[in-house]
GUVEX-400746 format. One record per atom (N, C-alpha, C): residue in one letter; x, y, z. Coordinates in steps of 0.2 Angstrom, whole numbers, plus 5000, padded with zeros to 4 digits. Atoms other than C-alpha are relative to their C-alpha. Layout:
AXYZ/...
END
This chain:
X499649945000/X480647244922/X500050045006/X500349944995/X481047364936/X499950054997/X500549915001/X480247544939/X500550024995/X499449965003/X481847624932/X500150004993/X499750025007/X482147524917/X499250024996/X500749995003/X480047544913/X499950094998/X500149945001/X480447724915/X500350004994/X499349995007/X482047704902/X499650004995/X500450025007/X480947634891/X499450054996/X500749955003/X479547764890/X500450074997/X499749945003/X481047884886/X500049994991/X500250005008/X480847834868/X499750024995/X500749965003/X479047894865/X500050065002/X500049924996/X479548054871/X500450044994/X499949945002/X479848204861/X500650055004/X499649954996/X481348274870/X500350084997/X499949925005/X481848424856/X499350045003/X500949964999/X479748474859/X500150015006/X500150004992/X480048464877/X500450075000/X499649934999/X481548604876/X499750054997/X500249955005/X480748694861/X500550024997/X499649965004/X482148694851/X500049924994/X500450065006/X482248584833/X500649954999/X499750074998/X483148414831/X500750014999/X499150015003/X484948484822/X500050075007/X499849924997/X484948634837/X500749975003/X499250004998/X486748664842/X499749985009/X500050024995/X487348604859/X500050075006/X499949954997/X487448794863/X499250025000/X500649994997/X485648814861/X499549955004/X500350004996/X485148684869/X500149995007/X499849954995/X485948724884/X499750065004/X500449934997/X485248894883/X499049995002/X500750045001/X483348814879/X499949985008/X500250044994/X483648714895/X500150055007/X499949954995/X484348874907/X499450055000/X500449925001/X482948984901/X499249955003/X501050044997/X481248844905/X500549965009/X499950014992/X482248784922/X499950065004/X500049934996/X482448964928/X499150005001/X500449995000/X480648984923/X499349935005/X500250044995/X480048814932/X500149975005/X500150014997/X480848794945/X499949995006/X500650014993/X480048724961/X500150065004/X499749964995/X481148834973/X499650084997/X500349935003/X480148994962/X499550014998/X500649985002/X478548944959/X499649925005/X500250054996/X478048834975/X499450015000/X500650025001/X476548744975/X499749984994/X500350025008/X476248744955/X500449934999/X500150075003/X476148564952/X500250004995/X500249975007/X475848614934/X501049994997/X499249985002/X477748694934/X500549965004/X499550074998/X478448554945/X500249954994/X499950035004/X478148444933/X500249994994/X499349975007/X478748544916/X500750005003/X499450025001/X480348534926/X500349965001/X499650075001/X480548384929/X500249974993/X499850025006/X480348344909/X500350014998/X499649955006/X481248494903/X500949955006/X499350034997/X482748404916/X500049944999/X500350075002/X482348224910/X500550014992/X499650015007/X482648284891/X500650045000/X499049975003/X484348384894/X500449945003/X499750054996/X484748234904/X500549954993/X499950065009/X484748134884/X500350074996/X499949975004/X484848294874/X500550045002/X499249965001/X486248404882/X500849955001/X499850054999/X487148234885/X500549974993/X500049985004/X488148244868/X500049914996/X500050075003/X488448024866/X499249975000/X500650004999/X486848014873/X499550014995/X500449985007/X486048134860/X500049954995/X500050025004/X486648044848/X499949934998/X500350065000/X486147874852/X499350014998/X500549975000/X484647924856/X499550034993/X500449975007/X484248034838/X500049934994/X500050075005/X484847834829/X499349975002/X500750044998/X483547764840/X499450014996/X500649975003/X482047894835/X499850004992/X499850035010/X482847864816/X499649924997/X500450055002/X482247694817/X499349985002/X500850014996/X480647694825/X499750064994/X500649965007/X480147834811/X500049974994/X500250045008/X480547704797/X499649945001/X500450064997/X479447574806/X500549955004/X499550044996/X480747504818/X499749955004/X500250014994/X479947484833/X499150035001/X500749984998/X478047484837/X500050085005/X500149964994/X477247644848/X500249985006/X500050034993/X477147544864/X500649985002/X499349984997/X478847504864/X500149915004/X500150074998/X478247334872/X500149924997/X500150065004/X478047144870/X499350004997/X500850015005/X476547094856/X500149964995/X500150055008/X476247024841/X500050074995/X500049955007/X476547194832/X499550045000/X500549965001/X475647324827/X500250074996/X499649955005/X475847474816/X500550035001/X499350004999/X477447504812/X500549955003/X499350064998/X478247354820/X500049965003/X499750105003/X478747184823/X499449985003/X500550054998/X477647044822/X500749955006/X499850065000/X478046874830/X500250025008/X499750004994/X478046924849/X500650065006/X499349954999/X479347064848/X500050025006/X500150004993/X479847124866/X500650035000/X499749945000/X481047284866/X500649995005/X499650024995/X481947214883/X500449944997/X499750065004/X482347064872/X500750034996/X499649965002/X483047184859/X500750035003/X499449964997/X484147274870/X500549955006/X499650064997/X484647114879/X500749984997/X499550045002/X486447044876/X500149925001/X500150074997/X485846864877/X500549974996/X499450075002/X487246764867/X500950055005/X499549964996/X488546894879/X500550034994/X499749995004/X489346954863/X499950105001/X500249915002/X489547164861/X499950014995/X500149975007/X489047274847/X499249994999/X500450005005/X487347234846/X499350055003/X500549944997/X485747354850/X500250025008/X500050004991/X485847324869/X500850085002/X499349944999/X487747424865/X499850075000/X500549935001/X486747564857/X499750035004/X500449954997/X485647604866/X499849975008/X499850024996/X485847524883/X500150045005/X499949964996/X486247664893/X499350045000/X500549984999/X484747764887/X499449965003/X500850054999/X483247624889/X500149935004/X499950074993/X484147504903/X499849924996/X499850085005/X484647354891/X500349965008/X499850044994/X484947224903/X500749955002/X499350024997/X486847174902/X500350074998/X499849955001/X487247364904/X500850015002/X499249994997/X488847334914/X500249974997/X499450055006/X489747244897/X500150064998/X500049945003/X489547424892/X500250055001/X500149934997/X489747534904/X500950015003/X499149985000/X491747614905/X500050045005/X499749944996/X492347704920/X500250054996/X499849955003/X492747864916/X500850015002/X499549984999/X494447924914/X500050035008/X500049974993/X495047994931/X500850034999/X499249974994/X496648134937/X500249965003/X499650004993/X497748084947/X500050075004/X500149954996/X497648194962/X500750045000/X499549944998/X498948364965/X500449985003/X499549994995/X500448344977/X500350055002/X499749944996/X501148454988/X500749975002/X499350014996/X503048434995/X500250065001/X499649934999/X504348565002/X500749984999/X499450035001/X506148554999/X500450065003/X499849954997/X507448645011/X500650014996/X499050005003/X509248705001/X500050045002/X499449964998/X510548805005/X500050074995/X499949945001/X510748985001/X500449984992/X500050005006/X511948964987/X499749934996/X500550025002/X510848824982/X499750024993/X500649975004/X509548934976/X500450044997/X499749945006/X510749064966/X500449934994/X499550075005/X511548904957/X499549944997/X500150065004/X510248784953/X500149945006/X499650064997/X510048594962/X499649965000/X500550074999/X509248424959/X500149985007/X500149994992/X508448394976/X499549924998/X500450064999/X507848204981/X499450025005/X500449994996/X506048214987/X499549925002/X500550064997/X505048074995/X499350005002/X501049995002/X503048084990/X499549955002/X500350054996/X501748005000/X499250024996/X500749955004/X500148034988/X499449925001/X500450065002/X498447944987/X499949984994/X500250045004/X498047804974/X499749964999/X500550044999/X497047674969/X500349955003/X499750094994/X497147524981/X500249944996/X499750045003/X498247404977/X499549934998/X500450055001/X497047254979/X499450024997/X500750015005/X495447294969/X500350054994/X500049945004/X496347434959/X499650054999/X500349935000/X495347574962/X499150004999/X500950015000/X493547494960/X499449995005/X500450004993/X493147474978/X499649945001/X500350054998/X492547314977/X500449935001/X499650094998/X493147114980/X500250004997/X499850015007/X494247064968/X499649915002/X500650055000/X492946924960/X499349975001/X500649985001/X491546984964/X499450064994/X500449965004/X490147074952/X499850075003/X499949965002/X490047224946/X499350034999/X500850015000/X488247314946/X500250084998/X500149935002/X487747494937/X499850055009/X500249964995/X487747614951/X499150035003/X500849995000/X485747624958/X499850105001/X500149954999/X485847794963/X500450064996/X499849915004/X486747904951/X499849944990/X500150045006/X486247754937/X500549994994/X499449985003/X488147754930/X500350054998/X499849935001/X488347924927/X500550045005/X499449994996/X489447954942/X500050055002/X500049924995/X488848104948/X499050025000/X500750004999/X487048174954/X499850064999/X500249945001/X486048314951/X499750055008/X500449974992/X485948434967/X499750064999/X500349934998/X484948594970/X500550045005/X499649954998/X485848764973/X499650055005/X500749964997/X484248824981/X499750074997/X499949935005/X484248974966/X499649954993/X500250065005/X483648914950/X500549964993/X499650055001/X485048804945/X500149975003/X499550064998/X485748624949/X500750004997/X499550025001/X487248564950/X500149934999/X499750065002/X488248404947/X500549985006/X499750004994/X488948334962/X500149924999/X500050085003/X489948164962/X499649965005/X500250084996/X488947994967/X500450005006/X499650024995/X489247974986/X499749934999/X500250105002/X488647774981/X500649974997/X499650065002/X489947734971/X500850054998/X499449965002/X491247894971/X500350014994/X499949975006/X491047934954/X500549944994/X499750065003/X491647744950/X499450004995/X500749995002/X489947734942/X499749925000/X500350084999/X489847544946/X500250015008/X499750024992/X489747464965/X500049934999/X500050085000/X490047264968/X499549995005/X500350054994/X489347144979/X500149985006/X499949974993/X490547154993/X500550054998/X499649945000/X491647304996/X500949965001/X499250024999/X493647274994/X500549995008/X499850014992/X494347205012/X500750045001/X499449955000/X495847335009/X499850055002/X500349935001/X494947495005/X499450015004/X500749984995/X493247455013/X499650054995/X500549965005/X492447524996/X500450044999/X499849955002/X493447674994/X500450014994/X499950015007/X494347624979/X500850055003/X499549934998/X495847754987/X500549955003/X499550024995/X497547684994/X500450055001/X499649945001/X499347774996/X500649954999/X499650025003/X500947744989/X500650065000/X499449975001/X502647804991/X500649984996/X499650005007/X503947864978/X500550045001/X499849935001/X505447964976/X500250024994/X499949985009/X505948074962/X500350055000/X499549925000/X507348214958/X499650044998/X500649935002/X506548364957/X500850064998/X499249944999/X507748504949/X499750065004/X500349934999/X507548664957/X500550054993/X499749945005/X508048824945/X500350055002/X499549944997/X509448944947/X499550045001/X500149964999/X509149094955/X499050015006/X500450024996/X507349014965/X500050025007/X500349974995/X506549134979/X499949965007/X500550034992/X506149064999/X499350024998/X501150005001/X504149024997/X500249994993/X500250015006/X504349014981/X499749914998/X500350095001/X503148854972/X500249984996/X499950025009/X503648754956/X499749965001/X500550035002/X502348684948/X500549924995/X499750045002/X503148514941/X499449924998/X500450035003/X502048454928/X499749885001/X500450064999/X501148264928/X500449955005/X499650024993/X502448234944/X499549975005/X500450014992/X500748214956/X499949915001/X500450074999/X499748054960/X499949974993/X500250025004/X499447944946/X499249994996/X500549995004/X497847944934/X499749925004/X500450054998/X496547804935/X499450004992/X500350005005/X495647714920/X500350034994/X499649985004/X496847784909/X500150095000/X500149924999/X496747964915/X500750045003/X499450004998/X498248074917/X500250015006/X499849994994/X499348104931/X499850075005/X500149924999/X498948264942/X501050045002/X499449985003/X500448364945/X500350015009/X499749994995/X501748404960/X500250085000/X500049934998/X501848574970/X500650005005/X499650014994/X503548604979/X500350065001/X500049944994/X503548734992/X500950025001/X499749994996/X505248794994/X500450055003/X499949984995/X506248855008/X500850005001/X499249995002/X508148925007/X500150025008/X500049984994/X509048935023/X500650054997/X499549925001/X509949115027/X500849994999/X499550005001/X511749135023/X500450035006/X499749954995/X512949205037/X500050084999/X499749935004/X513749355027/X499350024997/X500249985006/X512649365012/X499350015001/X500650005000/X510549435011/X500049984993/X500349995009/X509449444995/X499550055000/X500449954999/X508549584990/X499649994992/X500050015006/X507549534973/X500449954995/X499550065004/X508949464961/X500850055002/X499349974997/X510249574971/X500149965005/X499650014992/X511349514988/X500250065000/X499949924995/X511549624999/X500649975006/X499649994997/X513149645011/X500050055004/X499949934994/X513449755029/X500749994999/X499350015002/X515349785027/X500250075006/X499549974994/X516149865042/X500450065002/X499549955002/X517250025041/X500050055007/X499949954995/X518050135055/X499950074999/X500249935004/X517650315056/X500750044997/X499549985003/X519250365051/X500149984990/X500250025007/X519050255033/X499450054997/X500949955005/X517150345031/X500350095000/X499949935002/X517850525035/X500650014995/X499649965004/X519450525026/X500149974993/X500250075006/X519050365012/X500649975001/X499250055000/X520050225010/X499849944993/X500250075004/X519850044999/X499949965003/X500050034995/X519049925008/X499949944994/X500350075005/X518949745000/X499649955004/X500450044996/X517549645003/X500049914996/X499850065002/X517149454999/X499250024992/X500350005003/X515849414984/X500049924999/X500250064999/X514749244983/X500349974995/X499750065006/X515849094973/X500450044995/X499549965006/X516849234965/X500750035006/X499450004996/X518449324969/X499950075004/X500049964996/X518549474982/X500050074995/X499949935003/X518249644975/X499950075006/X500049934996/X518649834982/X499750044999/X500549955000/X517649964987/X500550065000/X499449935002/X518250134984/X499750045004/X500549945001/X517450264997/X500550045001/X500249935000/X517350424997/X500350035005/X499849964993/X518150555010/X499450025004/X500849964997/X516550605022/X499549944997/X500850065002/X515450425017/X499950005006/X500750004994/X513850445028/X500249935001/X500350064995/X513550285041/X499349984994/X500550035004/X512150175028/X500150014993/X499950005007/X512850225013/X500149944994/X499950045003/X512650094999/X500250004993/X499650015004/X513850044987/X499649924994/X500450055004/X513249924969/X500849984996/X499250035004/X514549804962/X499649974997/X500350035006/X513849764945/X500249924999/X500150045003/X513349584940/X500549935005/X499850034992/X514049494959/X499349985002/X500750034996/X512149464962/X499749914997/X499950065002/X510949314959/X499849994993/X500250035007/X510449214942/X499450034998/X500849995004/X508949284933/X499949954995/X500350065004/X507849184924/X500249994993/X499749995008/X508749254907/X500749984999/X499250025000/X510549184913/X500250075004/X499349954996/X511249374918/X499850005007/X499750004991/X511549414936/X499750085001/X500349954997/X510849544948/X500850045003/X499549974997/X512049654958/X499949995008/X499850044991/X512949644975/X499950095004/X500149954996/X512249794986/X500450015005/X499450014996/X513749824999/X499950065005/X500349944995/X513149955014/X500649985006/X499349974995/X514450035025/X499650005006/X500449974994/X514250035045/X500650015002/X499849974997/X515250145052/X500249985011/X500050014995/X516050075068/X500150035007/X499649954995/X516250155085/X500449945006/X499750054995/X517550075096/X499750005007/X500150004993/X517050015113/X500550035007/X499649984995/X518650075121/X500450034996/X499449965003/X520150175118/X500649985003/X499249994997/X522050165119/X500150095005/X499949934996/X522750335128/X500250044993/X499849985007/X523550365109/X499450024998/X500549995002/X521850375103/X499750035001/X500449964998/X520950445114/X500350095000/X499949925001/X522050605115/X499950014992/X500249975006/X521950605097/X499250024999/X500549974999/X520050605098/X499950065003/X500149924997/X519950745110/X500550054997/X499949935001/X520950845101/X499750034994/X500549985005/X519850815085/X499450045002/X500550004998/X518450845096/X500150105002/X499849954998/X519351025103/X499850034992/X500049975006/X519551065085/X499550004995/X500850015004/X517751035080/X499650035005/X500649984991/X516951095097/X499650074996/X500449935001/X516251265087/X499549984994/X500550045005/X515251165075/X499350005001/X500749994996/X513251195077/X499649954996/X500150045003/X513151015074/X499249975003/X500950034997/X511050995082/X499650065001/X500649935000/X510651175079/X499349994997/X500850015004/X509251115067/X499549965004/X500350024994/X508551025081/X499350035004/X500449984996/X507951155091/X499750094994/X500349945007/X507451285073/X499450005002/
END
């Protein structure tokens, strides 16, 4: 038997509850707490040099490894069940018996053996705790996500105020085509991972007095490695795969805005779900028309003759019909005018409004008509103390 599986074995005669100091039915929350309260306390990184306290954390990290481990536990507590109705001798060994249990040679490694290759029988039990020797008939990858997606999608100004199923073309990683995601030769064996021991992840130090849980760099949290590595992936169990897929976008959708587009991402593995698709998108500007919120916004033109003495100016409005503005005699230059429910779609169906701001034009030249009439506005305004407040 190797060192590993002689260690499995000795976890049997171990008292792991005594180890944490809590009692055999204790909730999963106390032992948890049991086990954060003696690692604080014996941590190496906090009490260097005691051997003593080295030691208690290795045990106290041993038994939360079975005891906060919830299938584990449970295996584990069948196990201890039968060994206290005389199942299994102390020793745990081959012999001829002895108090408590089997004559005739009995030999633990036999027990836990799948020698006719059938499932179901001890070795299923308890196999993973005490390294039964046809562990890999047992041992399940774990479900796996599929990994996130990112894409971006460009529309059109009215686009985003209306809504538009948009084709996207997705490039995401997946499992390799030729081994399917196991990272190894297709037809060759299949072995319990030696360094995380099929668990799929390993126990790191934070330098504090907790560990972490960091995936298996041996088998990337496959929890099994083969014999030789898959001549596609090179072990990595990862390929890529391209797809396309309508994506709706939804009226009234922002520039930069993200839509989350549930189980859309890369595909699952081991029967694990999809992850999901992130699509970044990007409205390109309209000539005429801004947005300000869930309003458009309009600059709309007007001579100073319009702004001083008012007029009706009609302007356009996006996918609808032309409405008029009505100003005022004396409308300031940036004045903003609101034409109700001309803007774009809210998330509720109604509509924003159309912000519509006057610029007051100055012409670049004059007719002679014109300009006399100007200079004679200008005569008859000349006594105005229009930048007195300037010099107050």
């Amino acid at each position: 038997m190797a060192d590993n599986e002689g260690f499995r074995n000795d976890w049997a005669t171990k008292d792991f509850y005594q180890v944490l100091g809590v009692a055999k039915d204790a909730s999963a929350a106390d032992v948890k707490k049991a086990y954060r309260k003696l690692a604080r306390e014996n941590h190496p990184d906090s009490n260097p040099g005691d051997e003593v306290k080295h030691e208690k954390f290795k045990a106290v990290a041993e038994a939360y490894d079975v005891v906060g481990d919830e299938a584990k536990r449970a295996k584990y507590d069948e196990f201890r069940s039968l060994q206290a109705r005389g199942g299994f001798g102390p020793g745990m060994g081959g012999g001829t018996g002895g108090p408590g249990g089997f004559g005739g040679g009995f030999n633990l490694d036999d027990l836990l053996r799948d020698r006719g290759g059938a499932a179901g029988g001890f070795g299923d039990m308890f196999g993973d705790l005490f390294g039964g020797g046809q562990r890999t008939r047992t041992q399940q990858p774990r479900p796996r996500r599929g990994a996130d997606v990112e894409s971006t999608a460009t529309i059109g100004f009215t686009d985003a105020l209306d809504g538009v199923t948009v084709s996207l073309r997705l490039t995401s990683d997946t499992a390799c085509a030729t081994c399917h995601g196991t990272g190894g030769k297709p037809g060759t064996r299949p072995h319990i991972c030696p360094e995380c021991e099929g668990a799929g992840f390993v126990v790191a130090g934070t330098g504090g007095a907790f560990s972490i849980n960091e995936t298996c760099p041996a088998c990337g949290g496959r929890q099994l490695v083969y014999d030789e590595a898959c001549p596609t992936c090179h072990g990595s169990g990862r390929g890529t795969s391209a797809r396309s897929i309508q994506a709706r976008i939804p009226a009234g959708v922002k520039d930069g805005a993200r839509i989350r587009l549930k189980g859309k991402g890369a595909p699952g593995e081991n029967g694990g779900p999809a992850g999901d698709l992130f699509v970044k998108v990007k409205v390109t500007p309209h000539r005429i028309f801004g947005r300000k919120d869930d309003n458009l916004t309009i600059e709309v033109p007007v001579s100073f003759d319009e702004a001083a003495l008012g007029a009706e100016v009609k302007i356009p409005t996006l996918g609808g019909a032309p409405v008029t503005l009505k100003l005022p005699p004396g409308t300031p230059n940036g004045r903003t005018f609101r034409v109700r429910g001309k803007g774009a779609t809210r998330r509720d169906g109604s509509k924003g409004d159309l912000l519509a701001t006057v610029e007051v034009q100055v012409p670049a030249s004059l007719d002679p008509t014109a300009r006399e009439a100007l200079e004679a506005y200008r005569a008859a305004t000349a006594g105005r103390p229009l930048r007195e407040g300037l010099f107050a």
